[in-house]
N, C-alpha and C positions, 0 to 999 in steps of 0.2 A: 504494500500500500504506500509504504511512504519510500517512494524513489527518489532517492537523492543526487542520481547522476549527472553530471554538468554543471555539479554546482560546486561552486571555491568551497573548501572543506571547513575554512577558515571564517566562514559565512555559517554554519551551523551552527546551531546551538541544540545540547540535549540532556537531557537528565537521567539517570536511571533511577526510578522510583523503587522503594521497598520498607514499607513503614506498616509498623504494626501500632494499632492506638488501639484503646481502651474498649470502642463499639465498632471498630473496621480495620481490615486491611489491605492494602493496595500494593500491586508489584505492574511493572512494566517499565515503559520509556516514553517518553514526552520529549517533540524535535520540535523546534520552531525555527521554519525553512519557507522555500519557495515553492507552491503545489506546483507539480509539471501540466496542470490544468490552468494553471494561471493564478496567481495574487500569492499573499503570502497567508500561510496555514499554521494552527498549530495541531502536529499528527497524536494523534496517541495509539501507539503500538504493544500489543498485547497487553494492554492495559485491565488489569483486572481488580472486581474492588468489591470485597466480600464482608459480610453479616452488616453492609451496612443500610439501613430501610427506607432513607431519604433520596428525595433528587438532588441530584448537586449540579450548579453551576458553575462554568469555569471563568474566569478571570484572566487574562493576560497583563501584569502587573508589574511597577516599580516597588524593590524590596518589600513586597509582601503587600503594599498597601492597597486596599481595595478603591479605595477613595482617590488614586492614580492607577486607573485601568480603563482597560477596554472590557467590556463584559462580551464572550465568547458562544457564549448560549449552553445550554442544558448538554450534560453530556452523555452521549449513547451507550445504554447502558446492556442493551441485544447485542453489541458486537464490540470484542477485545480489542479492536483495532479501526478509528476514526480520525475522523480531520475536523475540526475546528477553524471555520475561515479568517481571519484577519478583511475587517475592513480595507478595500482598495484604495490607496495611496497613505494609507497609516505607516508612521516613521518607528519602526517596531524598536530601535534602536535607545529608548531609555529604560524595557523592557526586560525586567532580568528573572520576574519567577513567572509563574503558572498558579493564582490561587484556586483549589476546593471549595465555594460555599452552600450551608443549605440551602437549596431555594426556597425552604418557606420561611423557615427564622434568619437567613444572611449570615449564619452564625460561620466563619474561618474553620473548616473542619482541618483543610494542607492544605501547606506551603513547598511548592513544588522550584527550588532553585536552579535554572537553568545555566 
């Protein structure tokens, strides 16, 4: 899913998730790259996230702060591995984590540092 050939490597960014908390646990990898479909995305690659009962939304974030983000939209929670679009012509560039929040209390479940 997330093809990142053609692209400066030096231009990736990515994370490897593995956190275990208190009501969930999440494992995979989070890229925020270039979709070969066009714009800038953030993938989530076998991204898997268990016992936990809420919807969560993602955030594209300076140092964790929700209140400096782009909100990402709901994340798909039928398949391990999604894309998350970046609005076009957004300067992804002051962008350094990936927040977790619940969609219905907004409560910071992860902070995903890229």
């Amino acid at each position: 899913m997330a093809d990142m050939s053609g692209q400066d490597p030096s231009e990736i960014t990515m994370a490897t998730v593995d956190e275990e908390r208190k009501d969930a646990t999440f494992s995979g990898t989070v890229i925020l790259g270039i979709d070969p479909e066009g714009g800038k995305v953030v993938f989530f690659r076998n991204f898997l996230i268990e016992d936990y009962k809420g919807e969560l939304t993602a955030y594209l974030a300076t140092d964790g702060d929700i209140r400096k983000s782009i909100d990402l939209g709901e994340l798909d929670r039928k398949s391990p591995s999604f894309r998350l679009p970046i609005p076009l012509g957004t300067d992804t560039s002051p962008y350094n984590t990936v927040v977790l929040s619940d969609k219905k209390s907004k409560k910071k479940i992860l902070t995903i540092d890229l």
